[in-house]
N, CA, C and O of each residue as an XYZ file, in Angstrom:
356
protein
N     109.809    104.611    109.198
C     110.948    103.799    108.829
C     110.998    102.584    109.732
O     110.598    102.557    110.896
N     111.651    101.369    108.915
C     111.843    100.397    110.136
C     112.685    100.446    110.609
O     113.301    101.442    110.231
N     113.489     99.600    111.735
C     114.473     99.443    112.514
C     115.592     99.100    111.286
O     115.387     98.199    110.472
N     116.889    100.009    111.271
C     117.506     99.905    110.372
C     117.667    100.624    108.783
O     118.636    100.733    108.031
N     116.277    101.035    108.680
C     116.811    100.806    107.090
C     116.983    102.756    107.448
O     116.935    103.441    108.470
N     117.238    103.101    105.638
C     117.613    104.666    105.753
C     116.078    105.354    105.285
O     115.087    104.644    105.112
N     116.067    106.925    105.108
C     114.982    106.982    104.744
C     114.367    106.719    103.416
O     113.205    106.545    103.048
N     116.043    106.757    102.543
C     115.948    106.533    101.088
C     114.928    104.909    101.150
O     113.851    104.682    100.598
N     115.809    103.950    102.075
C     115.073    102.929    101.616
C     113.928    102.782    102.249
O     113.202    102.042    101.584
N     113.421    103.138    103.225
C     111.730    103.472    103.138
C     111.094    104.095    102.843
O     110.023    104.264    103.426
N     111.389    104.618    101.984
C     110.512    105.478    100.813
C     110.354    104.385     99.466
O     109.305    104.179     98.855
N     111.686    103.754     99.188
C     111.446    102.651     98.228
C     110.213    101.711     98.389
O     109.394    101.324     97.556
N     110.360    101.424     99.944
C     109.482    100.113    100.428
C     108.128    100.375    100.370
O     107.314     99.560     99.935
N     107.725    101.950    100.968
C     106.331    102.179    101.250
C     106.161    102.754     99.364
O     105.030    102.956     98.923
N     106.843    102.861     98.868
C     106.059    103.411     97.258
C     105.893    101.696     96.719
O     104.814    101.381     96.218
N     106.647    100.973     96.808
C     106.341    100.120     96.423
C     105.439     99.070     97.216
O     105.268     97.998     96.636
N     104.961     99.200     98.213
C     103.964     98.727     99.156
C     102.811     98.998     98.883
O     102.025     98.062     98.740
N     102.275    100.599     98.697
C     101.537    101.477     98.331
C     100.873    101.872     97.281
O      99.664    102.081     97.178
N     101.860    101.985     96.357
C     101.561    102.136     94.525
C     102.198    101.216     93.785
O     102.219    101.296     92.557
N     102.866    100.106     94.552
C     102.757     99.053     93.077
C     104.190     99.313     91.906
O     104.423     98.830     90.798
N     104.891    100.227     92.709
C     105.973    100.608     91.960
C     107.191    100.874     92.238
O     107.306    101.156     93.431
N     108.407    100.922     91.520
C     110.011    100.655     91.901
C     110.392    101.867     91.384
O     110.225    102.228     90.220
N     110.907    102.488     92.271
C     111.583    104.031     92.184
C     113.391    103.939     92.512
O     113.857    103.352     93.489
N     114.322    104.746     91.327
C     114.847    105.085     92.379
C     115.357    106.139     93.020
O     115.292    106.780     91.971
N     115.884    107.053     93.905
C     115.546    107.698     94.728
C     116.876    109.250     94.797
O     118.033    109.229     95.216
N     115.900    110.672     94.075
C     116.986    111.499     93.769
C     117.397    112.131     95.243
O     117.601    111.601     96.335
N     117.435    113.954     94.630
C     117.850    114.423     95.192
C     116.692    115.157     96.344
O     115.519    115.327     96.011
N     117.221    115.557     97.745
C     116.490    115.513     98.798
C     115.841    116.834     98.576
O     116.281    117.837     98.014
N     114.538    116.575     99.223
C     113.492    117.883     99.080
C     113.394    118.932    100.476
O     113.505    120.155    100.562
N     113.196    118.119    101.269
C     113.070    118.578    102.454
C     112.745    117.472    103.917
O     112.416    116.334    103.582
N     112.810    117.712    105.339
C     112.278    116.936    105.762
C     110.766    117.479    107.184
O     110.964    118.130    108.210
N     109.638    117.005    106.769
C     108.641    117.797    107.624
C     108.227    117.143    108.701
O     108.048    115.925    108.710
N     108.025    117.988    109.799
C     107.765    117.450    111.324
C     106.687    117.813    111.527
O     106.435    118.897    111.000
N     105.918    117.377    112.072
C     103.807    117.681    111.691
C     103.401    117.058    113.167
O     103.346    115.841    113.342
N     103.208    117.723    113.889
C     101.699    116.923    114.710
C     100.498    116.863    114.521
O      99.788    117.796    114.896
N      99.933    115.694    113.858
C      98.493    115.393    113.870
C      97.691    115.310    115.628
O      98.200    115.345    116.748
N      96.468    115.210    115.228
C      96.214    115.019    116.901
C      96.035    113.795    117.648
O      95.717    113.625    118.825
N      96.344    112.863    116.590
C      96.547    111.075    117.086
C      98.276    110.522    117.046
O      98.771    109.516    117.555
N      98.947    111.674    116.191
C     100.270    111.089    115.946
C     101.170    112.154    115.687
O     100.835    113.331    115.552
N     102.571    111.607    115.607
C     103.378    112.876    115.223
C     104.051    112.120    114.264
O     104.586    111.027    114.450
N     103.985    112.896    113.004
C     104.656    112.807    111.555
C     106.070    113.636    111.450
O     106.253    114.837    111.644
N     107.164    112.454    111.022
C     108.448    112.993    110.478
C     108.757    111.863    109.206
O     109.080    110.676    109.227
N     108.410    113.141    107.749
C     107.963    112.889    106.133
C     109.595    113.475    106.307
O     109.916    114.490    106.925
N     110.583    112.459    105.522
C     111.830    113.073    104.694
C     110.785    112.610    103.284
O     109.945    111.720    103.145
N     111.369    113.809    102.268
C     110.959    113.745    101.287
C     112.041    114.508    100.203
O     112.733    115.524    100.258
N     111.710    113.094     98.856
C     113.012    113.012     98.092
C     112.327    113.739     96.255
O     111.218    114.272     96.273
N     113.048    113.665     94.978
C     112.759    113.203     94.356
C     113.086    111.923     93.944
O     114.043    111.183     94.170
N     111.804    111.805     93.113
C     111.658    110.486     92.527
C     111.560    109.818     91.274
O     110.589    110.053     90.555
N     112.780    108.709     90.788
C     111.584    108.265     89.272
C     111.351    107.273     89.179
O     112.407    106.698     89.442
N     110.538    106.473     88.939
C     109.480    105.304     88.423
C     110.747    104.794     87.470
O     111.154    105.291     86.420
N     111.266    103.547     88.250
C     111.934    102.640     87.277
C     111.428    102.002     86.797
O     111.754    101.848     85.619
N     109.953    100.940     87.491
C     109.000    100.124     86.868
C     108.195    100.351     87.569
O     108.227    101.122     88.528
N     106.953     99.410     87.017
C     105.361     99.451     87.468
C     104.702    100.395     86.976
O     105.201    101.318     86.331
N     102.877    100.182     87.371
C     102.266    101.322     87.063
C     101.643    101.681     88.560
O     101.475    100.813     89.417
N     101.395    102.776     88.711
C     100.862    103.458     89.715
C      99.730    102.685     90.024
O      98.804    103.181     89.383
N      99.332    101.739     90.667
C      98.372    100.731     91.797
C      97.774    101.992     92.983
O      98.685    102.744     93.328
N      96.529    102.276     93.569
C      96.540    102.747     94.370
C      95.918    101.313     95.277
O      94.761    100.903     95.187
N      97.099    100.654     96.218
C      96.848    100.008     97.102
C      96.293    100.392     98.600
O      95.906     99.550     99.411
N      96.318    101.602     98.793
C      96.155    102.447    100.032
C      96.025    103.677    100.459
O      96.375    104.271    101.479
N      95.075    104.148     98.850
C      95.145    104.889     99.000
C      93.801    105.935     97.925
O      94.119    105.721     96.755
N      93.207    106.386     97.937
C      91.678    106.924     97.681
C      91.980    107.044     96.416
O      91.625    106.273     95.525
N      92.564    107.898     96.313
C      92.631    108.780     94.698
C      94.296    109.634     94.469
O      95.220    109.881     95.243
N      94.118    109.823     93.374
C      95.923    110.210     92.713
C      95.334    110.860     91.311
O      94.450    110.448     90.560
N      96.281    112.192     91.246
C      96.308    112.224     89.639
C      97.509    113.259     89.024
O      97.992    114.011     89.871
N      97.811    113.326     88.246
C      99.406    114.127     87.761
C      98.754    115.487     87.666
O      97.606    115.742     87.301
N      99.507    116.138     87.982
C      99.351    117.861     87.890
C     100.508    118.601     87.090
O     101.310    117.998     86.376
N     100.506    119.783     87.262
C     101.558    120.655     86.547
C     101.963    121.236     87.775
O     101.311    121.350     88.814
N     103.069    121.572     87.534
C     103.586    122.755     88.982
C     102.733    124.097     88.945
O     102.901    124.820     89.928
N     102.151    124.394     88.309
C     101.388    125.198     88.355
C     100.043    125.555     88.784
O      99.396    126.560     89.080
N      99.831    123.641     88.640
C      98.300    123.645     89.817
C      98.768    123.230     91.479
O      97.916    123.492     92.328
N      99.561    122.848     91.772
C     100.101    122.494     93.142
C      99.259    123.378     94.247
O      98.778    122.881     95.265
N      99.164    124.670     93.911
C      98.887    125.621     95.026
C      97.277    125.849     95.353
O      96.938    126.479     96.355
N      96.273    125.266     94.391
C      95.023    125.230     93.844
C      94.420    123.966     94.730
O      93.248    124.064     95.093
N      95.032    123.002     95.026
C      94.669    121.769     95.423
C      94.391    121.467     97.350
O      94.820    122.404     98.023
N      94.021    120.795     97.823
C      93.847    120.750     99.561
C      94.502    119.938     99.440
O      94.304    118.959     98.720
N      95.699    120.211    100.305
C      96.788    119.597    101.003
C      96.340    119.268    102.269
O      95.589    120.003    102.910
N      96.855    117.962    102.756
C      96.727    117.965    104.468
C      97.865    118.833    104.826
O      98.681    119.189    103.976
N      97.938    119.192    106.101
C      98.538    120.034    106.894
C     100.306    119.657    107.073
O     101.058    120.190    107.888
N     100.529    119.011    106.457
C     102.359    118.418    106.600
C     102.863    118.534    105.083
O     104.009    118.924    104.859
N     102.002    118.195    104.062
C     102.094    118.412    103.031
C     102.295    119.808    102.563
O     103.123    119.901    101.657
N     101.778    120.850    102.931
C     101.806    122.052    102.443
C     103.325    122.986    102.166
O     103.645    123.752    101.257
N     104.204    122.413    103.665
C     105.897    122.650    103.529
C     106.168    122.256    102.175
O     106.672    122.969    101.307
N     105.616    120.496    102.012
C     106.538    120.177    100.568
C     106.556    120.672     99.211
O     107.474    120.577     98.397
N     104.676    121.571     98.980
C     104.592    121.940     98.074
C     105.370    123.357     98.254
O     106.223    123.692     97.432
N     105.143    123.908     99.008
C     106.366    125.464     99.060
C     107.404    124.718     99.015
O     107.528    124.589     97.797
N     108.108    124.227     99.408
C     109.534    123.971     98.751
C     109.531    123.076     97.852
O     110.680    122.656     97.716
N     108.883    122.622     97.234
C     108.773    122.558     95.655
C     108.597    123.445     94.295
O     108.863    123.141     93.132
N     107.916    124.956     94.982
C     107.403    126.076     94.545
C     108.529    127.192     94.266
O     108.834    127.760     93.217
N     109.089    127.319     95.695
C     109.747    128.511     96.288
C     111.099    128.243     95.649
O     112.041    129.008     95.855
């Protein structure tokens, strides 16, 4: 986040920084605290819907839509894995 804003609105900024697209911003998912071994990650994470744009990957390798049913099938990095259990659970 930057100086100031909330997390709602940096989540707006980096999706639209990132993928090229204008969301706006539901109800809260969870929030995950992760140490990598170069950094320490704190992900609030919301739902979301695509008001405009199309999905751009500006920064990012690869993307593709799933079902909730493949979520658990897939390699998650290590901070990610909270969000899919509480998306699941």
């Amino acid at each position: 986040m930057e100086p100031g804003e909330t997390p709602e609105q940096a989540l707006v900024r980096e999706l639209s920084e990132e993928l090229a697209i204008k969301v706006s911003v539901g109800e809260f998912i969870c929030t995950v605290e992760h140490d990598y071994p170069t950094f320490h990650l704190t992900m609030h994470c919301y739902f979301c819907s695509i008001e405009s744009g199309h999905l751009t990957l500006l920064e990012h390798e690869a993307a593709k839509w799933v079902n909730a049913s493949e979520l658990r099938n897939l390699a998650w990095l290590p901070a990610d894995v909270r969000v899919v259990s509480a998306l699941l659970d």
